[in-house]
Each structure stands twice: as C-alpha cells, then as structure tokens.
N, C-alpha and C positions, 0 to 999 in steps of 0.2 A: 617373839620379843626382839626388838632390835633397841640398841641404845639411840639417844636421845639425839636427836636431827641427822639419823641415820634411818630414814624409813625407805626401806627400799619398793614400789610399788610392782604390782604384777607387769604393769605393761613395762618394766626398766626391761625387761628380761635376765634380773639376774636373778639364778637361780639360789633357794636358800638351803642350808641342811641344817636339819634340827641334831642337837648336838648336845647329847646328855651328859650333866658334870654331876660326880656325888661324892661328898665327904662322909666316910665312913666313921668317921673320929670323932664322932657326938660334940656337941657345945649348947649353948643356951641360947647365941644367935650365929648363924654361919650365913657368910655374905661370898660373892663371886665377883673378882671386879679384873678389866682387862681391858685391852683395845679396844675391844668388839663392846665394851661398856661405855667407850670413852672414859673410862677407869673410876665408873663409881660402883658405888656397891649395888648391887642385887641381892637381895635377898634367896636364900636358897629354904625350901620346904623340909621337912622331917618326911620319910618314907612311911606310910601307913603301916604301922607294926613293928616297925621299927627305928623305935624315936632316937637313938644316938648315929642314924643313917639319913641325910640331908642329899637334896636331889632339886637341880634345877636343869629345863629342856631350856635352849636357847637356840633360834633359828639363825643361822652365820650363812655369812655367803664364803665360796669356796677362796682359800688363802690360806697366806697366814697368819697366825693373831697370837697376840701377848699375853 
C-alpha cells in the first residue's frame, strides 16, 4: 500500500518495509491515517478470530512518519 501519489516503483530503488499497525481495542470501524497516508483514512481489517483485534500491513519506505 502506498498513499495516494506516492507510488514508489521498483526501479526508484527505494526500498519499502511492510510495517504492521493493530488496534487491539475493538470498534465498529478503525481507520489508520498519517504522513505515510497523506493523512487519510485507511481502513484497518478485524484479525480472523478475533473481531475486537483490527490489523493493517502497510508498505513504508525507511524514515520517519507521523
């Protein structure tokens, strides 16, 4: 996933790391937003088996982010 007119292609050479964020604190919708979103929402998934555990992989390139 990269946010919106941030597509970084392979030939850039920058390398990405997939970078796992999880709210363990249940809700009805849980969203993840930051720099590295350009600060919109994302939607975050419920954990298979365990539905008040929300889980999104996000590929980042190395830094730092908000």
């Amino acid at each position: 996933m990269y946010p919106l007119g941030m597509d970084y292609p392979r030939e850039s050479g920058i390398v990405l790391i997939p970078t796992r964020f999880v709210w363990p604190y249940g809700g009805r919708a849980v969203y993840i937003s930051g720099s590295f979103t350009g600060w919109t929402q994302w939607p975050m998934t419920p954990v298979e088996g365990c539905p008040t555990v929300f889980q999104t992989i996000c590929s980042l390139p190395p830094g730092y982010h908000q």
